[in-house]
Every structure is written in C-alpha cells, then in structure tokens.
Backbone as a ProteinNet text record, in pm:
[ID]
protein_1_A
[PRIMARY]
XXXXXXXXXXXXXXXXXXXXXXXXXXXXXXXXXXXXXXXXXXXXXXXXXXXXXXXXXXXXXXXXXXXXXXXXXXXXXXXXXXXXXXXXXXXXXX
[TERTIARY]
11056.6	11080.8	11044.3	11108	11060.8	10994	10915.3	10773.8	10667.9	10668.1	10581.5	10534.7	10371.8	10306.7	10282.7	10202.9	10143.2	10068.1	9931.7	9857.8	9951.6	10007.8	10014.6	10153.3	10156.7	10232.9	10107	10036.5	9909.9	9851.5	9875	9789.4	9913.9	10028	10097.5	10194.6	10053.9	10086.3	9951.6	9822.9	9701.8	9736.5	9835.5	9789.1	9902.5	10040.8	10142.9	10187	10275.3	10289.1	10406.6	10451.2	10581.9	10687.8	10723.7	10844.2	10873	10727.6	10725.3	10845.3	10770.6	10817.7	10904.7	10983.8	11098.9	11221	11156.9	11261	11259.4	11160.6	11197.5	11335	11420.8	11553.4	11472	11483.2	11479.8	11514.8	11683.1	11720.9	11660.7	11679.2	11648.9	11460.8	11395.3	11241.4	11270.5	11358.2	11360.4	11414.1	11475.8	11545.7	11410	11309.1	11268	11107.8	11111.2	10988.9	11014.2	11162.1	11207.4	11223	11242.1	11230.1	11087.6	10964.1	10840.5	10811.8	10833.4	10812.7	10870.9	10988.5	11031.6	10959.7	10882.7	10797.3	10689.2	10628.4	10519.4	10408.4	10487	10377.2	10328.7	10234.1	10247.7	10155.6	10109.8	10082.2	10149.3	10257.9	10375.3	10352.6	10325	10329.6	10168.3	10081.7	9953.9	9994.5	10118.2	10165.6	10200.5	10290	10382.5	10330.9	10222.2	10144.7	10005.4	10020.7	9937.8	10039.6	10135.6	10205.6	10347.8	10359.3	10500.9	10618	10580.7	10642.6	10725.1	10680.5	10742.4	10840	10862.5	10930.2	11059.4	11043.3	11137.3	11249.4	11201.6	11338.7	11425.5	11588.4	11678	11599.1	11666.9	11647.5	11665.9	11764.9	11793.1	11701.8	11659.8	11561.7	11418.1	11435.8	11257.3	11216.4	11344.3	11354.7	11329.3	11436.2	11389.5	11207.9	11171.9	11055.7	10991.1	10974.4	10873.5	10877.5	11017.5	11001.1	10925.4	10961.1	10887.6	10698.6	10666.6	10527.4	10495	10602.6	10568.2	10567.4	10632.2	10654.2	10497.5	10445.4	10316.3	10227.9	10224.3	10062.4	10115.3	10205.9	10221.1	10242.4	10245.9	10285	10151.8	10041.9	9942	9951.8	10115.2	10083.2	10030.4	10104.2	10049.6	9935.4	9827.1	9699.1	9640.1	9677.7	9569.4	9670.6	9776.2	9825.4	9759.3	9726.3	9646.9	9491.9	9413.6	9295.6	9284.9	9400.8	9390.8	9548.8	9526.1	9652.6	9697.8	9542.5	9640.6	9694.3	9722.5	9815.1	9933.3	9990.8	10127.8	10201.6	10085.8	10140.7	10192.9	10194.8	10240.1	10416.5	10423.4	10577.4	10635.9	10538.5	10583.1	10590.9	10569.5	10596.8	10773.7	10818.7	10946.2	11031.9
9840.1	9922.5	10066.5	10152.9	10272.4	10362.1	10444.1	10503.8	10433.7	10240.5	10201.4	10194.1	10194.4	10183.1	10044	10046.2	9864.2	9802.1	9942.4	9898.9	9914.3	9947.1	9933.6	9775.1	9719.1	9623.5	9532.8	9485.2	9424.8	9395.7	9519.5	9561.9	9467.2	9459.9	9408.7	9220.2	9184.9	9025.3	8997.7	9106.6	9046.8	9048	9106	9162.4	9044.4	9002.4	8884	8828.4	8737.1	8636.4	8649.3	8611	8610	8613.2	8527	8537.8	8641.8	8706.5	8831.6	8929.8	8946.8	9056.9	9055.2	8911.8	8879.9	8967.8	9043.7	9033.3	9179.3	9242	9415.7	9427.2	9535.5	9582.7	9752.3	9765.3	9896.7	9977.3	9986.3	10128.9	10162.2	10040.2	10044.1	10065.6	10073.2	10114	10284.6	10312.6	10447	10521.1	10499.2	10580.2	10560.5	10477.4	10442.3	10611.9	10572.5	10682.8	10843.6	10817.5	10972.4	11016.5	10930.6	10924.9	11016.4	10920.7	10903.8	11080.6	11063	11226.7	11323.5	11326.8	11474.7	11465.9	11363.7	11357.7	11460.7	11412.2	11445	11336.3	11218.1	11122.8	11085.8	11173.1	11195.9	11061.1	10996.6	10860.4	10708.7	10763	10667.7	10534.7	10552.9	10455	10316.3	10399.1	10333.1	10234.6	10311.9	10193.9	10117.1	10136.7	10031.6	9908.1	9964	9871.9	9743.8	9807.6	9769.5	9715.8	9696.4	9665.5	9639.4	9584.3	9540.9	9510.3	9368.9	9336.7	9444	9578.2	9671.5	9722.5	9755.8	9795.5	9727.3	9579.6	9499.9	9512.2	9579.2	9620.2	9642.4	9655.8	9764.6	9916	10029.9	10151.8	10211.5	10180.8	10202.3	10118	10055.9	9977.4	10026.4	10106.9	10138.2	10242.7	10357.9	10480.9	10460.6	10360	10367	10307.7	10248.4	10177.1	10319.4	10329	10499.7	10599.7	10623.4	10731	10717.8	10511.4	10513.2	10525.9	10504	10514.2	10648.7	10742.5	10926.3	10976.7	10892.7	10956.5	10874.7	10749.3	10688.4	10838.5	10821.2	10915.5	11078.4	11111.1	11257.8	11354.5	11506.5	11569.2	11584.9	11489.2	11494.9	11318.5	11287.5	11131.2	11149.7	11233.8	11255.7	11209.9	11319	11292.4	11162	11112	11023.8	10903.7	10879.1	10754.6	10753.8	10887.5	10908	10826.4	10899.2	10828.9	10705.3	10635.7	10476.5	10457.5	10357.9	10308.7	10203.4	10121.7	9999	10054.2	10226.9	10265.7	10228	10224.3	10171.7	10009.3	9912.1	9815.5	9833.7	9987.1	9997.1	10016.9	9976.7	9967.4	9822.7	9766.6	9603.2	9622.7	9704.4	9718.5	9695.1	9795.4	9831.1	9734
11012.1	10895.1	10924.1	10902.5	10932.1	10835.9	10892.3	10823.3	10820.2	10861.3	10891	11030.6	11065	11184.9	11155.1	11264.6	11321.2	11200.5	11156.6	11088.1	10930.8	10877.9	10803.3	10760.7	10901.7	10908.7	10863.2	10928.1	10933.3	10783.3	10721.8	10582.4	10479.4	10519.2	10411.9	10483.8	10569.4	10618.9	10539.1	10531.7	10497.1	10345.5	10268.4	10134.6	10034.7	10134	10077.6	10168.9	10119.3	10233.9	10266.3	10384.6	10480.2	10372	10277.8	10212.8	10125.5	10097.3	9975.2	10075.3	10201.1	10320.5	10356	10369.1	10389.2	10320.5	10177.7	10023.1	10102.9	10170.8	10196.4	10210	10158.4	10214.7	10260.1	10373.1	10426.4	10393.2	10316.7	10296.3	10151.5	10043.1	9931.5	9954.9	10020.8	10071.1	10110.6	10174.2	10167.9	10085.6	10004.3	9878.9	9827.3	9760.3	9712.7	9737.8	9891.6	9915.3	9920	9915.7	9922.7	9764.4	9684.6	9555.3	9489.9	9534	9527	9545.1	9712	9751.8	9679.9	9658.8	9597.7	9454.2	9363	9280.1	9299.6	9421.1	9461.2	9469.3	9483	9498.9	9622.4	9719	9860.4	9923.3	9812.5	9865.5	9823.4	9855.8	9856.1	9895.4	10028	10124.3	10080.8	10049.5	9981.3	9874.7	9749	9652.3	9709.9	9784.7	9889	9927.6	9973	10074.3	9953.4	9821.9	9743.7	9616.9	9604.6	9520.2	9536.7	9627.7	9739.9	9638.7	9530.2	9411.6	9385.2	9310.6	9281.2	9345.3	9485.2	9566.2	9606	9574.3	9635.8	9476.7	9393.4	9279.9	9368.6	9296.9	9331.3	9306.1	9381.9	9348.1	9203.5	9138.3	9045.1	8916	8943	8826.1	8858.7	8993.1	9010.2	8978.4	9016.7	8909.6	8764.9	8675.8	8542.2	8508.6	8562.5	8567.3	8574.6	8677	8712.5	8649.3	8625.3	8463.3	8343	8316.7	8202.9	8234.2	8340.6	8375.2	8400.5	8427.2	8397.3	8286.7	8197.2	8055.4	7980.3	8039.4	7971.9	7994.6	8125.5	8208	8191.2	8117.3	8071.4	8226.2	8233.9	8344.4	8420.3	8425.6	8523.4	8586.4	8601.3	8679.8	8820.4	8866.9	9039.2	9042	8948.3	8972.4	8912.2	8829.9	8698.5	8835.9	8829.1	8956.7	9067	9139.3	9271	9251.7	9150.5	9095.2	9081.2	9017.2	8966.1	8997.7	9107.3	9173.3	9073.8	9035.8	8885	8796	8774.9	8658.2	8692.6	8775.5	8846.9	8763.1	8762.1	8685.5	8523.8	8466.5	8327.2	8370.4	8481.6	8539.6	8497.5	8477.9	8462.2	8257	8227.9	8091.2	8001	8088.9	8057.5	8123.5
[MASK]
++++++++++++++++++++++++++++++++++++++++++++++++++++++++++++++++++++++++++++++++++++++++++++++

C-alpha cells in the first residue's frame, strides 16, 4: 500500500485481523488521505492506522461522514480531532 512503511504495516496486523486488511482498496485509501490532507488533517495516517473500519467506506460516503463530524467539532476539528482521536467515531453517527 503506498504511504505505508513496515511499521506501520505491523501496527495494523497488531490492531485487526487479516480479513479487516484484506477489505483495503488502495486507491479508495488514497483519495481518502489526500482528502484528509488538503483538510489539514496532517495525521491522517494515525486515523488510518487506529480506525481502519472507517477507511474501508467508499470515498464518497467517507467524505459525507467527515463533514458531518466537521460540522459536530465546529472550525477547530483539526485541533479538538488531533487531541482526541475517539472524536472520529461521531462518524458512525450519520
């Protein structure tokens, strides 16, 4: 997968299991972080690796999801998401 290293391969065999990893689609993982980034969510790769579930959406359902979790946490998500990575599950809301 690209943008991933070894360890962060490692971090997501210890964190789900083979079939979760199986569901990755690569390109839909990179729309997904280039998404993230032009946000400014420069620890992209940390959700990723901590909340895999989320990622394995289509692109288009992970965008609406994430909006509605920018529009919860107001124009300081960067930060209040950076602080508390479990704000991320108010994605499972919508």
């Amino acid at each position: 997968m690209s943008g991933l290293n070894e360890i962060d391969i490692k971090i997501l065999k210890e964190n789900f299991d083979e079939d979760l990893i199986k569901q990755i689609n690569p390109e839909n993982i990179s729309k997904i972080f280039a998404y993230l980034n032009s946000n400014g969510v420069y620890y992209f790769k940390d959700l990723f690796l901590n909340s895999l579930d989320l990622f394995l959406y289509p692109y288009d359902v992970f965008i609406k999801k994430f909006e509605h979790l920018k529009n919860v946490l107001g124009d300081e998500f960067v930060e209040k998401l950076g602080a508390d990575s479990s704000l991320i599950e108010i994605m499972y809301e919508n």
